[in-house]
N, C-alpha and C positions, 0 to 999 in steps of 0.2 A: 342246671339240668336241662336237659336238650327234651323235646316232645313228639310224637310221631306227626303231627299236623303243623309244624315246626314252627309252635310258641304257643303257652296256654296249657291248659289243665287236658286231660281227656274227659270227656261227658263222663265217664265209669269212675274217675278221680276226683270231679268237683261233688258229687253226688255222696259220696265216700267223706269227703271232709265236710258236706257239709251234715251230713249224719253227725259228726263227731259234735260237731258244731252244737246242733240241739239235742244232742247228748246233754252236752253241759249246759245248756237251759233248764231243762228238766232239773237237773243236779242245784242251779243257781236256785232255784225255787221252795228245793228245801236246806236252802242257806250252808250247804256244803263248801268250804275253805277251796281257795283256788290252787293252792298247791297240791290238796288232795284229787282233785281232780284232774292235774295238772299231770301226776303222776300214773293215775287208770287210765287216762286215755290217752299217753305217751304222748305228750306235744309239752310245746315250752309253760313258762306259770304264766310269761308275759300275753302270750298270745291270749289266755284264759281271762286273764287281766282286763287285755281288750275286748274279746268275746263278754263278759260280764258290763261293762262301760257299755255297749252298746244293745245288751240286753236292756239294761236297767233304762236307756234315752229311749226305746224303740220298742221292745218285746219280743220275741221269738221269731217275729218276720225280719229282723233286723240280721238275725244270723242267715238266712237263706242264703242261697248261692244268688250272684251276682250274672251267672253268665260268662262267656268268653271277657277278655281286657277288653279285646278290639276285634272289631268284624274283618275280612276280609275285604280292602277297597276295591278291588274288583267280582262284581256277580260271577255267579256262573257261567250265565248269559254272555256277559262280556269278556270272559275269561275263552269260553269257548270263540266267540268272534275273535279274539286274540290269538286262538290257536289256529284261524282259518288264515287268519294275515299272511303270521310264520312261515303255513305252508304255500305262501305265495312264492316265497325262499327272498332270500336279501337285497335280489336285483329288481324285485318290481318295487321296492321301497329307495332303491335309489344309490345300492351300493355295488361297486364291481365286484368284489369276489363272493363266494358263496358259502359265506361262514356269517352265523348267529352268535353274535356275543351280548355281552348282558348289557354293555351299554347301546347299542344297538335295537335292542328289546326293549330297554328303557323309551327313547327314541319314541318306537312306534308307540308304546302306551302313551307317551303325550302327547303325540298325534291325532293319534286317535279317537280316546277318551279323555282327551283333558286333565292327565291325574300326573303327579311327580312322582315318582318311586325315586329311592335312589340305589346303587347297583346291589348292594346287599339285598335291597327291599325282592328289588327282581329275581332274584336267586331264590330268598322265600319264600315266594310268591311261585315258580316256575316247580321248585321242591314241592311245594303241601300242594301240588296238583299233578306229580307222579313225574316229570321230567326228571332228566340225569344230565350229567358232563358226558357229550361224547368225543368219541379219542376214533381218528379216521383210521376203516378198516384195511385202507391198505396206503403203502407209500406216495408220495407225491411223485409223478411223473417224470418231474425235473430233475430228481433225487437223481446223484451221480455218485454211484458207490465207489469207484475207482480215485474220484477224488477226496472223499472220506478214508477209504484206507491208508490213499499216502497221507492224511494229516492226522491218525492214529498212527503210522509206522514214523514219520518224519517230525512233527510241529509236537506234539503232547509228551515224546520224554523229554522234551529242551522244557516243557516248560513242569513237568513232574520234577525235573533235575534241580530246578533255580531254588529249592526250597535248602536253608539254613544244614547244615549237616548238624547231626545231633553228636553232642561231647557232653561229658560229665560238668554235670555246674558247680557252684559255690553258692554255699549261702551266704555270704559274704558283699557285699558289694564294692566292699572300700579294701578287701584283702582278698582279692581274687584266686590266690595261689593257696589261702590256711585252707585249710580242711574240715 
C-alpha cells in the first residue's frame, strides 16, 4: 500500500491503530481470549497474540505508537538548500545540457551534504516534498518533422510488415496437418 508522504503510516492512521492497540490492553486485563478480541476489533488473532506478549513484557506503554520507521535524511533546512542548488539549473553543477535527472540530483546531495541516496531514494525524497516528472512544454528545436514523416510513411510499414503472417495452428506438434 502506497502513503501520501510516500512511506509510513499517516499521523491520523498511527493514532488510529494505536487506539485499537490499547483497546485490547484494556480487554487483556480482564483476561478476555484473543480470538475474541481478535474478532471486535477486526485485525488478525496473531497480531493480538503479539500485542498481548508485549503487553504482558512491558504494559500498556509497550503498545504506544512507535512513531514514523525512519525519519527523513534530509531536514527541511537542507532540503530547501537542495532546492536552491536545483535552481542553479545543471550547468553551474558542471553539466552541459539543461536537464535534471535523478541521478544527477543524487550527485549533488553527495556533494553537498554528504549523504548517499540511491535513485529510488531521490524520487521519494523529491515526491513527499511536492515535485513531479516534467515532460517539455514544447518540441526540441532540432526536431525536424519532415524527416519524421518520411520514416512514418517509408521505414515503419517495412518494419510493421516483417511480423509472422497469422494461419490457423495445430495443436499437434508432431502432426502438423491432423486437426
Amino acid at each position: 500500500m502506497r502513503y501520501p508522504q510516500g512511506g509510513g503510516l499517516t499521523a491520523e492512521r498511527q493514532q488510529f491503530r494505536e487506539g485499537l492497540r490499547l483497546q485490547a490492553a484494556e480487554r487483556f486485563a480482564r483476561g478476555e481470549a484473543s480470538s475474541v478480541i481478535a474478532k471486535d476489533l477486526r485485525v488478525s488473532v496473531r497480531s493480538v497474540q503479539r500485542w498481548r506478549q508485549a503487553w504482558e513484557e512491558d504494559g500498556p506503554r509497550a503498545l504506544r505508537s512507535q512513531g514514523p520507521a525512519s525519519l527523513p535524511r534530509l531536514s527541511e533546512k537542507q532540503f530547501a538548500q537542495l532546492e536552491a542548488e536545483l535552481a542553479k539549473g545543471p550547468a553551474a553543477h558542471g553539466w552541459q545540457d539543461q536537464r535534471w535527472t535523478l541521478s544527477r540530483i543524487k550527485t549533488v546531495i553527495g556533494r553537498r551534504f554528504h549523504l548517499t541516496y540511491t535513485i529510488q531514494g531521490v524520487r521519494k525524497l523529491l515526491v513527499r516534498n511536492g515535485w513531479s516528472c516534467q515532460v517539455p512544454a514544447r518540441r526540441a528545436m532540432e526536431r525536424d518533422d519532415e524527416a519524421v514523416a518520411g520514416w512514418v510513411k517509408e521505414t515503419w510499414p517495412c518494419a510493421e510488415d516483417s511480423r509472422r503472417p497469422v494461419e490457423p495452428g495445430s495443436s499437434s506438434r508432431t502432426k502438423p496437418a491432423s486437426p
